[in-house]
CHARMM internal coordinates of N, CA and C (Angstrom, degrees):
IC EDIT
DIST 1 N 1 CA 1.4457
DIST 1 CA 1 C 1.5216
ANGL 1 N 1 CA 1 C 108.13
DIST 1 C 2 N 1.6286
ANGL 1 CA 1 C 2 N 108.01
DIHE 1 N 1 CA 1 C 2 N 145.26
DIST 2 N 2 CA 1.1361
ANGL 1 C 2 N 2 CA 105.20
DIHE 1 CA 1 C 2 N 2 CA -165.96
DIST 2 CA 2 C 1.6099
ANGL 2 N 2 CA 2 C 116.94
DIHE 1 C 2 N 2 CA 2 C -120.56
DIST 2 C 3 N 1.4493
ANGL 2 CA 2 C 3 N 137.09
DIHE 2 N 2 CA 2 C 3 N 122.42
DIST 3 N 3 CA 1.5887
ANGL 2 C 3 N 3 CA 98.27
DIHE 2 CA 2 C 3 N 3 CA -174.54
DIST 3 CA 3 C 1.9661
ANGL 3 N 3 CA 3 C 88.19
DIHE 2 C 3 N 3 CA 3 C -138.88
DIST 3 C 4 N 1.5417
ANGL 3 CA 3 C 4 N 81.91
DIHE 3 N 3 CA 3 C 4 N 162.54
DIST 4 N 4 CA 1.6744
ANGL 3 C 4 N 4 CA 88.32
DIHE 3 CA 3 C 4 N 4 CA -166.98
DIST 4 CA 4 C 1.3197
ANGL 4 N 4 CA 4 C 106.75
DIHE 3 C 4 N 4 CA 4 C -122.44
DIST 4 C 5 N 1.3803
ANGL 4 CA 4 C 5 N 115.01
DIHE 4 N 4 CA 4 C 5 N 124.00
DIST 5 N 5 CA 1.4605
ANGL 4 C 5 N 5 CA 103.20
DIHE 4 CA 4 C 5 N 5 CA 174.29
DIST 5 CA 5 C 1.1154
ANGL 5 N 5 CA 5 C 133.14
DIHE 4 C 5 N 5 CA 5 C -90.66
DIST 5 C 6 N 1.3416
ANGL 5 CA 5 C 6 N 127.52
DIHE 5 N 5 CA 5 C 6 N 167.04
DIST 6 N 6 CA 1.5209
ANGL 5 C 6 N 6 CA 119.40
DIHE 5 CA 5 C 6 N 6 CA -171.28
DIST 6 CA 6 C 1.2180
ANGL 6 N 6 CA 6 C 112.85
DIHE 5 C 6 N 6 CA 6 C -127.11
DIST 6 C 7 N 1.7979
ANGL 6 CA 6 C 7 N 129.21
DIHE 6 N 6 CA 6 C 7 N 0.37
DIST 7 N 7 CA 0.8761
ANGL 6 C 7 N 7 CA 140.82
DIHE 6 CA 6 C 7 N 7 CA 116.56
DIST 7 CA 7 C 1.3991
ANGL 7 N 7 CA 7 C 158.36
DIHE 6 C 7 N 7 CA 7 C -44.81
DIST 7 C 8 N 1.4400
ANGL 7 CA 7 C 8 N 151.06
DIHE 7 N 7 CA 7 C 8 N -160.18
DIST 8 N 8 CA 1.1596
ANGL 7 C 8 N 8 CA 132.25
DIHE 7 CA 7 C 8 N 8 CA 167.05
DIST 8 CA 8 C 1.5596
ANGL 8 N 8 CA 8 C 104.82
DIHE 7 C 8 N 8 CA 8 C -85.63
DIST 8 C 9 N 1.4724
ANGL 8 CA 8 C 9 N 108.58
DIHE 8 N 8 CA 8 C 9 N -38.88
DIST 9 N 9 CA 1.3764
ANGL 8 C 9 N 9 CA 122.14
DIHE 8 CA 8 C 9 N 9 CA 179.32
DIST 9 CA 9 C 1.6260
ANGL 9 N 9 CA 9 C 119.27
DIHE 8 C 9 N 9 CA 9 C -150.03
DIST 9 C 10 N 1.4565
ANGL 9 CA 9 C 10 N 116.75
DIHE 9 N 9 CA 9 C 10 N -170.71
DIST 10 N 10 CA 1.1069
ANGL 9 C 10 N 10 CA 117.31
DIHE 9 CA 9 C 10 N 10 CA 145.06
DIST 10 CA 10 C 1.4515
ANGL 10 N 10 CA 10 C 123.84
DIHE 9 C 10 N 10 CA 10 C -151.29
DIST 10 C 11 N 1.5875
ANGL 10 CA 10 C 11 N 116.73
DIHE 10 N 10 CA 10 C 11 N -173.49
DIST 11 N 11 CA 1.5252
ANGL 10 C 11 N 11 CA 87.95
DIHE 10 CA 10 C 11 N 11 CA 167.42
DIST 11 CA 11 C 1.1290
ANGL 11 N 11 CA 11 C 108.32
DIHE 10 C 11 N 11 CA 11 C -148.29
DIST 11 C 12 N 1.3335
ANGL 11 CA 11 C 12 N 96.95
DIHE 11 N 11 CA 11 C 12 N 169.63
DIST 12 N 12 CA 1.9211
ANGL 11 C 12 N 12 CA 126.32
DIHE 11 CA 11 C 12 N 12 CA -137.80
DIST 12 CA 12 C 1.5404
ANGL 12 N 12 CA 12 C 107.78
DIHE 11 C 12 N 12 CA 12 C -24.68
DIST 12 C 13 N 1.5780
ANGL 12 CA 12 C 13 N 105.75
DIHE 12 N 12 CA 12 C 13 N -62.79
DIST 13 N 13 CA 1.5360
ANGL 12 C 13 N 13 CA 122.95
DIHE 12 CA 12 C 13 N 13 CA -177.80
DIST 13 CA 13 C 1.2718
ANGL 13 N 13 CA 13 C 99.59
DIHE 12 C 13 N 13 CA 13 C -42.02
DIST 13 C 14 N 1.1695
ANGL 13 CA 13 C 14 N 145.02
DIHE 13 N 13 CA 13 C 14 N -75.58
DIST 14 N 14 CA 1.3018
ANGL 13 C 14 N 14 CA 165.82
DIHE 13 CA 13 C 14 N 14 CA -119.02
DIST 14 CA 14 C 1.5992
ANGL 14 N 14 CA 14 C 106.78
DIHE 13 C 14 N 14 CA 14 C -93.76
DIST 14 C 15 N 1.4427
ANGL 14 CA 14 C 15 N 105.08
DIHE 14 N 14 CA 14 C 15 N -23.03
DIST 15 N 15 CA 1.4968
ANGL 14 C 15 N 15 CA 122.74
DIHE 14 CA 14 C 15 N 15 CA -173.51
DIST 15 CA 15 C 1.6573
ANGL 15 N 15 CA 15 C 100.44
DIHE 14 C 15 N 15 CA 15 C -94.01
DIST 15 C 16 N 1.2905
ANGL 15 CA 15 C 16 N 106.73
DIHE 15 N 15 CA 15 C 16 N -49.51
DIST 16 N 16 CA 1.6470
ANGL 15 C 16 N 16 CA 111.90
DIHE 15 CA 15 C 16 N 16 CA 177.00
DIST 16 CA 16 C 1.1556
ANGL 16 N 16 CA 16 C 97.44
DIHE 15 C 16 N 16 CA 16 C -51.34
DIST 16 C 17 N 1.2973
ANGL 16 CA 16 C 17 N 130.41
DIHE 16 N 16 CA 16 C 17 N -80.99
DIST 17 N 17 CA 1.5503
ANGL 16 C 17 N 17 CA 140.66
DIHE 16 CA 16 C 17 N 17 CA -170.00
DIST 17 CA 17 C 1.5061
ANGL 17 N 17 CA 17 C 95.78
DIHE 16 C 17 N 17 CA 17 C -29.07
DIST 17 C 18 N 1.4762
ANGL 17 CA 17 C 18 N 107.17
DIHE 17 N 17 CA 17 C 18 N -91.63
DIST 18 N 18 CA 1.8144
ANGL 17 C 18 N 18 CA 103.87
DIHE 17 CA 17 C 18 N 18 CA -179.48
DIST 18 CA 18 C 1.2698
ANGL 18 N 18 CA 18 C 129.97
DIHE 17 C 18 N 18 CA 18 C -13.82
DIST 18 C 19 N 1.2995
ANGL 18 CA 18 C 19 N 112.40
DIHE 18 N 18 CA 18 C 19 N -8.85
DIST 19 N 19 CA 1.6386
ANGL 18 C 19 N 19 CA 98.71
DIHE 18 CA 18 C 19 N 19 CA -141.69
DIST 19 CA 19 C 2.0725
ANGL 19 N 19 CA 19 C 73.90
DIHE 18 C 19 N 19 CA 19 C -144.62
DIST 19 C 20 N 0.8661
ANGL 19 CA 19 C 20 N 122.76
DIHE 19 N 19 CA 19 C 20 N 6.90
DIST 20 N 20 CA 1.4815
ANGL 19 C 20 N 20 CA 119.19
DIHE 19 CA 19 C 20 N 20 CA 160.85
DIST 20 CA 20 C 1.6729
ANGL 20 N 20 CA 20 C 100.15
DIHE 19 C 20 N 20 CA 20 C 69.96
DIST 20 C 21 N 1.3182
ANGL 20 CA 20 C 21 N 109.96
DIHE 20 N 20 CA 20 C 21 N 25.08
DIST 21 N 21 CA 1.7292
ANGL 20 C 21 N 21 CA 98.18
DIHE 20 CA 20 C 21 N 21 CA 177.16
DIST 21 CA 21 C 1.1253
ANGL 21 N 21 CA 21 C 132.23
DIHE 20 C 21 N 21 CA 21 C -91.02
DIST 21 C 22 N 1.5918
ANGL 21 CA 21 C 22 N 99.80
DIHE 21 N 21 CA 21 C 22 N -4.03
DIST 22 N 22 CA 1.4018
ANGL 21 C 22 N 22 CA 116.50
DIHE 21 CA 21 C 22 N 22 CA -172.12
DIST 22 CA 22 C 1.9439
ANGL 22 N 22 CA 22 C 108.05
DIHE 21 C 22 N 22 CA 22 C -132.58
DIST 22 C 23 N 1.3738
ANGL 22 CA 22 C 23 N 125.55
DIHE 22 N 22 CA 22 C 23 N 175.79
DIST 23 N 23 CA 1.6769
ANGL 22 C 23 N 23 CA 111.93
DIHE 22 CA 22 C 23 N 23 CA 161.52
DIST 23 CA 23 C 1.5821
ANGL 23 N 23 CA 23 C 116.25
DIHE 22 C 23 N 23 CA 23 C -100.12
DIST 23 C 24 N 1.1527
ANGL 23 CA 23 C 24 N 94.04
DIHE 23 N 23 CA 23 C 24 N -21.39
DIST 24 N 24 CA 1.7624
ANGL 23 C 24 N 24 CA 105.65
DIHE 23 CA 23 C 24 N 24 CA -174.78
DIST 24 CA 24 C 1.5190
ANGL 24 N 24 CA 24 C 125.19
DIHE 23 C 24 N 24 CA 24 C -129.85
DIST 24 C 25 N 0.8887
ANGL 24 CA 24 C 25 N 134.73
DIHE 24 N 24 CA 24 C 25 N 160.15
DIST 25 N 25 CA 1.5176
ANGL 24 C 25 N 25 CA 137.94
DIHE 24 CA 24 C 25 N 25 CA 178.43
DIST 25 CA 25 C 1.7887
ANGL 25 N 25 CA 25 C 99.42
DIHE 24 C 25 N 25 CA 25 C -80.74
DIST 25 C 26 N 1.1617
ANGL 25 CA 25 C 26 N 118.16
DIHE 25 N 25 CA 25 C 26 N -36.49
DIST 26 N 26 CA 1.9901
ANGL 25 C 26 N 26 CA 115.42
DIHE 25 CA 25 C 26 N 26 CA 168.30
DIST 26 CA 26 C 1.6225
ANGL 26 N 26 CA 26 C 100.10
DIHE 25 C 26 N 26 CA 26 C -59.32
DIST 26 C 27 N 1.7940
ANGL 26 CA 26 C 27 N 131.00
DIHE 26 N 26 CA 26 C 27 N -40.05
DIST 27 N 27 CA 1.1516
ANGL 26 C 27 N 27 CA 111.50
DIHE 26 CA 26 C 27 N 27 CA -157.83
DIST 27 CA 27 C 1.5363
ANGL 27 N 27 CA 27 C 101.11
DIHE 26 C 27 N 27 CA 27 C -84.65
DIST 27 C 28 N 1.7414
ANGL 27 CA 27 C 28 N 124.23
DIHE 27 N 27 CA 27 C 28 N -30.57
DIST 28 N 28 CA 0.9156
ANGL 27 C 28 N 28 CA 115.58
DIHE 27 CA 27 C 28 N 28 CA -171.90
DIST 28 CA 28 C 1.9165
ANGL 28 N 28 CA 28 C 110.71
DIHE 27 C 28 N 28 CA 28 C -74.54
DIST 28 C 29 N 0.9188
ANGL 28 CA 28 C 29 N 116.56
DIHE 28 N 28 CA 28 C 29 N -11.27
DIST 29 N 29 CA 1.6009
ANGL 28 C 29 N 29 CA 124.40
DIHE 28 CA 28 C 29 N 29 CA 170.58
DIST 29 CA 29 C 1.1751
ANGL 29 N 29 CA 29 C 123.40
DIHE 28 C 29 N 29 CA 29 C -71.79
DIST 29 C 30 N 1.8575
ANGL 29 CA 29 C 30 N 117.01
DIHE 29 N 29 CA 29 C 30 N -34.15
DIST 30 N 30 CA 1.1123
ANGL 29 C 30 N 30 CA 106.26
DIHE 29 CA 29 C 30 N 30 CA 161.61
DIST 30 CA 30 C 1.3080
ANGL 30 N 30 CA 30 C 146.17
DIHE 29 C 30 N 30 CA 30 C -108.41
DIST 30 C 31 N 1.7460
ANGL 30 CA 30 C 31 N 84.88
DIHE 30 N 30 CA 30 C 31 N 23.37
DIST 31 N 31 CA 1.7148
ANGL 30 C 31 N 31 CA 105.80
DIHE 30 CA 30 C 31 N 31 CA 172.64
DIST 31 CA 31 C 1.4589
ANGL 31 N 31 CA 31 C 108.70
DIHE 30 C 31 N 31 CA 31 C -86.61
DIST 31 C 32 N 1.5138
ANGL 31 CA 31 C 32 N 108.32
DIHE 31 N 31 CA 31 C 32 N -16.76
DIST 32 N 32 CA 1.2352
ANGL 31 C 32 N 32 CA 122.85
DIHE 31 CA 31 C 32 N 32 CA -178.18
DIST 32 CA 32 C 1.2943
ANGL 32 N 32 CA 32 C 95.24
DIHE 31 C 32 N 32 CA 32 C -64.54
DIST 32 C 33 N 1.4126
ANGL 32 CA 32 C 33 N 118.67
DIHE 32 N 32 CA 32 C 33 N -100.25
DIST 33 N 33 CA 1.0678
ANGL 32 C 33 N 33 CA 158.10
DIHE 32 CA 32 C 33 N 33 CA 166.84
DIST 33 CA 33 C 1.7833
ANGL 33 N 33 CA 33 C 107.41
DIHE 32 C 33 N 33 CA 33 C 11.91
DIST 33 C 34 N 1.4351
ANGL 33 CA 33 C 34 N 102.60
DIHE 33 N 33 CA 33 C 34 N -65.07
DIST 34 N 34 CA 1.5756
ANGL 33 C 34 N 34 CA 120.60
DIHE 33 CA 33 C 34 N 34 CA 171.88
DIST 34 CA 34 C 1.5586
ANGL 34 N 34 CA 34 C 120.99
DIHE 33 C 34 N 34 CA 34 C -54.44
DIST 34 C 35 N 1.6926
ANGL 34 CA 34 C 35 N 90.19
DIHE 34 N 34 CA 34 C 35 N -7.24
DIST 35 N 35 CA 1.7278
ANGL 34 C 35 N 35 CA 81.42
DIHE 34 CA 34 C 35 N 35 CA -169.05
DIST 35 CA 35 C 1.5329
ANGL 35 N 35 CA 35 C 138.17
DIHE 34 C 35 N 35 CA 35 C 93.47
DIST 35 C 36 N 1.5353
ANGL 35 CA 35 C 36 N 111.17
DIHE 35 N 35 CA 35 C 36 N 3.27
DIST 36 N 36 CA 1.1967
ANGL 35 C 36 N 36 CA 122.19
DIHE 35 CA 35 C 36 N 36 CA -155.71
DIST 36 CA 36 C 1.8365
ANGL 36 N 36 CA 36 C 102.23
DIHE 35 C 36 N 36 CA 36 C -108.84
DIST 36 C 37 N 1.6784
ANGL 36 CA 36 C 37 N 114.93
DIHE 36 N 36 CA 36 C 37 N 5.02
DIST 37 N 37 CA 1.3313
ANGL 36 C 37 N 37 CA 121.22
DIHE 36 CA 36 C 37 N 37 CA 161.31
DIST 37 CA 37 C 1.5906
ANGL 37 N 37 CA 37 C 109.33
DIHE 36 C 37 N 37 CA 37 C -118.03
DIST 37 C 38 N 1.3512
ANGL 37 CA 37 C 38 N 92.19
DIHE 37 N 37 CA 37 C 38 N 143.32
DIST 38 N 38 CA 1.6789
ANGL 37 C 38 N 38 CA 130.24
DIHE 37 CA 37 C 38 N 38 CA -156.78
DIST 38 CA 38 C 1.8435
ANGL 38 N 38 CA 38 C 82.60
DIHE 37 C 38 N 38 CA 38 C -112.14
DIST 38 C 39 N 1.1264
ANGL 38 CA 38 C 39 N 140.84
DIHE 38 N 38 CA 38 C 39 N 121.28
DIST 39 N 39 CA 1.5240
ANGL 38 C 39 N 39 CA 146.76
DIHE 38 CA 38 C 39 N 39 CA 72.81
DIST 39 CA 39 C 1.4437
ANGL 39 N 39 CA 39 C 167.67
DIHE 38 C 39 N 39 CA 39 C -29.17
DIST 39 C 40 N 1.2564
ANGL 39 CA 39 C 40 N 98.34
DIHE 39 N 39 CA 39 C 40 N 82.11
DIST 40 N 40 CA 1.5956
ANGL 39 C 40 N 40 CA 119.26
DIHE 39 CA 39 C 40 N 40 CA -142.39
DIST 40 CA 40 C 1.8842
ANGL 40 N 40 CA 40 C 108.75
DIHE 39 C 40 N 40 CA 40 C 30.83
DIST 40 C 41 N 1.2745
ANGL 40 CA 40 C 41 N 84.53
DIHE 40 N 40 CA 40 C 41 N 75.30
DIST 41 N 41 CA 1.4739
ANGL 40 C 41 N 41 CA 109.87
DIHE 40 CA 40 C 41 N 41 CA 169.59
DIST 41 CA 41 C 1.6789
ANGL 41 N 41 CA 41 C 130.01
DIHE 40 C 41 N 41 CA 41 C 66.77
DIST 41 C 42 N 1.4828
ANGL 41 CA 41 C 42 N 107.56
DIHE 41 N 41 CA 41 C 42 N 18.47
DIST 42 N 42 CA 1.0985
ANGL 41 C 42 N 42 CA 141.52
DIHE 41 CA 41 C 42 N 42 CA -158.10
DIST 42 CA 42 C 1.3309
ANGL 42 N 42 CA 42 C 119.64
DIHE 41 C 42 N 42 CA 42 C -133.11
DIST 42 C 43 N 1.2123
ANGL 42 CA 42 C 43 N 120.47
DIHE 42 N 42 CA 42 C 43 N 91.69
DIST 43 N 43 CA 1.6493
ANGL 42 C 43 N 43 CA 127.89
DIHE 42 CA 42 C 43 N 43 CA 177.60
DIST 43 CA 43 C 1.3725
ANGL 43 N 43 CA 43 C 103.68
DIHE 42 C 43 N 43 CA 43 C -29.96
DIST 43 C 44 N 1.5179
ANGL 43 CA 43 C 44 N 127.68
DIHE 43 N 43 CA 43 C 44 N 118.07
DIST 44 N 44 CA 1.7162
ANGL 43 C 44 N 44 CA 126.87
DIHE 43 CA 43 C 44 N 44 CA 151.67
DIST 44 CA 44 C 1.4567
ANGL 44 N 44 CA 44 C 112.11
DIHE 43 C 44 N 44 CA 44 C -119.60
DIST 44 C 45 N 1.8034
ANGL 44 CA 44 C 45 N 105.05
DIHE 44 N 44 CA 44 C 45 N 139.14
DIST 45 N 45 CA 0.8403
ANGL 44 C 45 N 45 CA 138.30
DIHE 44 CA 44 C 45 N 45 CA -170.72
DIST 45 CA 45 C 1.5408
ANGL 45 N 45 CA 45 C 113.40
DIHE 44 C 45 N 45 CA 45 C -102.11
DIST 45 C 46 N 1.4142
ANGL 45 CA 45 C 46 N 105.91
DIHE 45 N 45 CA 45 C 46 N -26.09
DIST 46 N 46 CA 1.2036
ANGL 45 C 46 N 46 CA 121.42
DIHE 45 CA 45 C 46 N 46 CA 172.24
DIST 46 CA 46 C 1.3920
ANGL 46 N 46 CA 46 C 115.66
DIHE 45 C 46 N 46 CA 46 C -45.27
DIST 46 C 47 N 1.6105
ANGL 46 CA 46 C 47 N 135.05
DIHE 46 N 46 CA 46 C 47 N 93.79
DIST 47 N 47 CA 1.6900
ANGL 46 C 47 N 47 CA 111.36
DIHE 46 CA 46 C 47 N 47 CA 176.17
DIST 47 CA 47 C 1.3670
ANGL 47 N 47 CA 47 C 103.04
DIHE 46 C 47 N 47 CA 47 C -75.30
DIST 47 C 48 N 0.7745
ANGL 47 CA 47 C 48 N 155.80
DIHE 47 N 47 CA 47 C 48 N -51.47
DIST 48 N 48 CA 1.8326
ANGL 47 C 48 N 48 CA 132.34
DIHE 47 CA 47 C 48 N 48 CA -162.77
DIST 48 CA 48 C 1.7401
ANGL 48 N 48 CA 48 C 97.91
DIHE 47 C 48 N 48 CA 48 C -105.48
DIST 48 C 49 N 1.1756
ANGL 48 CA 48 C 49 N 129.11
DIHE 48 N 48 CA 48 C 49 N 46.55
DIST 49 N 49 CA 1.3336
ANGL 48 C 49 N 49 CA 132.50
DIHE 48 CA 48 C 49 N 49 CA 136.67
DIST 49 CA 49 C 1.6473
ANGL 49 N 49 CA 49 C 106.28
DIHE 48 C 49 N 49 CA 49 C -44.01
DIST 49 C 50 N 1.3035
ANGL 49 CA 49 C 50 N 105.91
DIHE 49 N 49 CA 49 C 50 N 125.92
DIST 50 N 50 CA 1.8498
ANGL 49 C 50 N 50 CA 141.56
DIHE 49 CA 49 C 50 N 50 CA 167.23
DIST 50 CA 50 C 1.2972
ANGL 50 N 50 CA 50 C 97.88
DIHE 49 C 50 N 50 CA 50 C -65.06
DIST 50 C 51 N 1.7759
ANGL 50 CA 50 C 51 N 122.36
DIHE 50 N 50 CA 50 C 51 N 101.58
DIST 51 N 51 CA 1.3700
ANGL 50 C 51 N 51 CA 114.41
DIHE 50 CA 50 C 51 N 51 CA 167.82
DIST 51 CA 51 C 1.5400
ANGL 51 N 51 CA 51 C 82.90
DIHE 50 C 51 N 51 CA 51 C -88.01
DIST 51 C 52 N 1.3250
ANGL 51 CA 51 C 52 N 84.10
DIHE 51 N 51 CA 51 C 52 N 161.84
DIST 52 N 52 CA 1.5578
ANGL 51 C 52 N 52 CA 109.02
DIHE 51 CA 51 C 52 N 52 CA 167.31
DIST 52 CA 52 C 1.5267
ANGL 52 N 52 CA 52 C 127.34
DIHE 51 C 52 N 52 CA 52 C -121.48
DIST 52 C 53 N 1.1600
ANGL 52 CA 52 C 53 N 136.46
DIHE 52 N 52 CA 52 C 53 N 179.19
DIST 53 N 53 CA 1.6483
ANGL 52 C 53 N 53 CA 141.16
DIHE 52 CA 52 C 53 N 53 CA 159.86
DIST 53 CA 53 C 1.2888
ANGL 53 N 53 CA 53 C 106.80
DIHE 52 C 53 N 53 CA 53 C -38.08
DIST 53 C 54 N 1.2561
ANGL 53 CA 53 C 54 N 123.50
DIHE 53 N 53 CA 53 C 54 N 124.08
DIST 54 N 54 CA 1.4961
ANGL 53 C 54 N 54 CA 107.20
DIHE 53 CA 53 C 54 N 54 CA 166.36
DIST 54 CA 54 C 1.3021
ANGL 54 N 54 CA 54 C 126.82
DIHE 53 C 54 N 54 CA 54 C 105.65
DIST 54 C 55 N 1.3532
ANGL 54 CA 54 C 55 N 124.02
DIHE 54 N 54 CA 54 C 55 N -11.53
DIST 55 N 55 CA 1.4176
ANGL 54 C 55 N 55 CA 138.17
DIHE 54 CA 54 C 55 N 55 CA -153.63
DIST 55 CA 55 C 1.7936
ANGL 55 N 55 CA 55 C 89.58
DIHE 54 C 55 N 55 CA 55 C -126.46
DIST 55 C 56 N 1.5352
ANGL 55 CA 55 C 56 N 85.61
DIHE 55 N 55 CA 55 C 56 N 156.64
DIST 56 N 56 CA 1.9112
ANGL 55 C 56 N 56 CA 106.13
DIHE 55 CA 55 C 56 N 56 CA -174.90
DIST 56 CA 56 C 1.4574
ANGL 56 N 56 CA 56 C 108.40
DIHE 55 C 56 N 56 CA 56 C -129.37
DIST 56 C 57 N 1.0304
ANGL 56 CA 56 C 57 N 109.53
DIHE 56 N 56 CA 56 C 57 N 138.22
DIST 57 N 57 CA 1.7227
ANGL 56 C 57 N 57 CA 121.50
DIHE 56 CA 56 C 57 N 57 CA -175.60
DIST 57 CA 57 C 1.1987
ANGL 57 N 57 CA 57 C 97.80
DIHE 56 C 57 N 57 CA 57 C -141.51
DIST 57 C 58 N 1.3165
ANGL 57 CA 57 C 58 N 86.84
DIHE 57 N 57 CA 57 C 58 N 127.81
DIST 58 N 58 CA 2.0277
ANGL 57 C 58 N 58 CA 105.75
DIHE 57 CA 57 C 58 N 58 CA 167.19
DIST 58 CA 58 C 1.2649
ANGL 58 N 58 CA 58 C 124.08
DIHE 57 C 58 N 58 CA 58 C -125.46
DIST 58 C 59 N 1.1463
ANGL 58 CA 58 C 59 N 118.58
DIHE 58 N 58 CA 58 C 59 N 125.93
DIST 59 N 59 CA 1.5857
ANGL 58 C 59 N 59 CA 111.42
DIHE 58 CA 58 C 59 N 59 CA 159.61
DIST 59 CA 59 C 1.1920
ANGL 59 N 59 CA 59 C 114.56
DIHE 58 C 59 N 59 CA 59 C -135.00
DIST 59 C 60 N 1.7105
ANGL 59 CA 59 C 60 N 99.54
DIHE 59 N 59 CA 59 C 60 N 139.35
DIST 60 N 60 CA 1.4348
ANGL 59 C 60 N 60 CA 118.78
DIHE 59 CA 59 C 60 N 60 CA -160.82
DIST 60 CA 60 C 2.0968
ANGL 60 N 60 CA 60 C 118.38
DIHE 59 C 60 N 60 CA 60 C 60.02
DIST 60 C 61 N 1.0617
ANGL 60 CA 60 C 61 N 87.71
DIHE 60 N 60 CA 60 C 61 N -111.11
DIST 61 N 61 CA 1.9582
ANGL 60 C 61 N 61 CA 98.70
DIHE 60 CA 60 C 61 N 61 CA 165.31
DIST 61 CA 61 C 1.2850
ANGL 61 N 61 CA 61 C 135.41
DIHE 60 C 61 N 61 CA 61 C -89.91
DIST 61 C 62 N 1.5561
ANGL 61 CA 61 C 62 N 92.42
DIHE 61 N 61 CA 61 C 62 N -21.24
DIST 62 N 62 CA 1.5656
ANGL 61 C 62 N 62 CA 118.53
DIHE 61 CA 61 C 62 N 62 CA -166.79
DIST 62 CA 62 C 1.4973
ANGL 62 N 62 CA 62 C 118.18
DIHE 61 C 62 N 62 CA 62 C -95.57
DIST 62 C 63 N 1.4383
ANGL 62 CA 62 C 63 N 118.64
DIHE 62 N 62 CA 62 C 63 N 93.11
DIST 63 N 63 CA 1.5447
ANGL 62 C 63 N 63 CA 131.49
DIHE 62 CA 62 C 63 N 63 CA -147.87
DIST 63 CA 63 C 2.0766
ANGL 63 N 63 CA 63 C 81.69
DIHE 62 C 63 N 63 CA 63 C -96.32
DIST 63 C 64 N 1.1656
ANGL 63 CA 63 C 64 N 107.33
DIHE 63 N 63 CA 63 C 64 N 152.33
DIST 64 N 64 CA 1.8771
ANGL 63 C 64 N 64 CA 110.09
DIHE 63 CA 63 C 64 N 64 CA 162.73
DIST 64 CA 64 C 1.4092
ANGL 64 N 64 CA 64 C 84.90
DIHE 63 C 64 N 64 CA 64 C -136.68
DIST 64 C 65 N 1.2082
ANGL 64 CA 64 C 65 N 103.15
DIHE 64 N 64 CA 64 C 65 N 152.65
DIST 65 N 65 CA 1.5246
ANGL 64 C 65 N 65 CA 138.46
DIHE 64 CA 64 C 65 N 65 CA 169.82
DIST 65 CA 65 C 1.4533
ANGL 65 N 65 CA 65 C 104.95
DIHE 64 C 65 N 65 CA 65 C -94.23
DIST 65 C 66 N 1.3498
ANGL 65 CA 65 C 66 N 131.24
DIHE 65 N 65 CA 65 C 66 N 138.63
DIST 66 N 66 CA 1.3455
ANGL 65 C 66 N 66 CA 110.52
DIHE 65 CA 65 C 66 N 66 CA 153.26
DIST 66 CA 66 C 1.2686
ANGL 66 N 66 CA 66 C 127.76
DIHE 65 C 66 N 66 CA 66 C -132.81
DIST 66 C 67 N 1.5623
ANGL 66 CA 66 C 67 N 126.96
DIHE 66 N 66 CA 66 C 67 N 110.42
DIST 67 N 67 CA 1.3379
ANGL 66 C 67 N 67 CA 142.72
DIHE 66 CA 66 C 67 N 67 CA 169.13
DIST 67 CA 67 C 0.9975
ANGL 67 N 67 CA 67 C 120.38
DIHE 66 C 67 N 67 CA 67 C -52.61
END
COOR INIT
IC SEED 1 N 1 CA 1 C
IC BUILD
């Protein structure tokens, strides 16, 4: 999956939501939260972590690219 920003960034929560991976901004926080997102290959805990250009987030199976 691919998503492109049109900003400088965004963050994490805000990206789940966008991107339909989650139903709520509480569920995507505590998928955060639990540990269950990967940042270029790196568990973040961070919920409003600044993705940037270039960077990969996965959760579970579901890898995003971000442009």
């Amino acid at each position: 999956m691919t998503f492109t920003l049109t900003d400088e960034y965004i963050e994490l929560t805000k990206l789940l939501k966008v991107l339909d991976l989650v139903d709520s901004g509480g569920q995507a926080k505590l998928l955060v939260e639990e540990g269950h997102v990967k940042r270029n290959g790196e568990v973040e805990t961070r919920k409003r972590a600044k993705i940037l250009r270039g960077e990969q987030i996965q959760i579970g199976d579901v890898v995003i690219t971000v442009n």
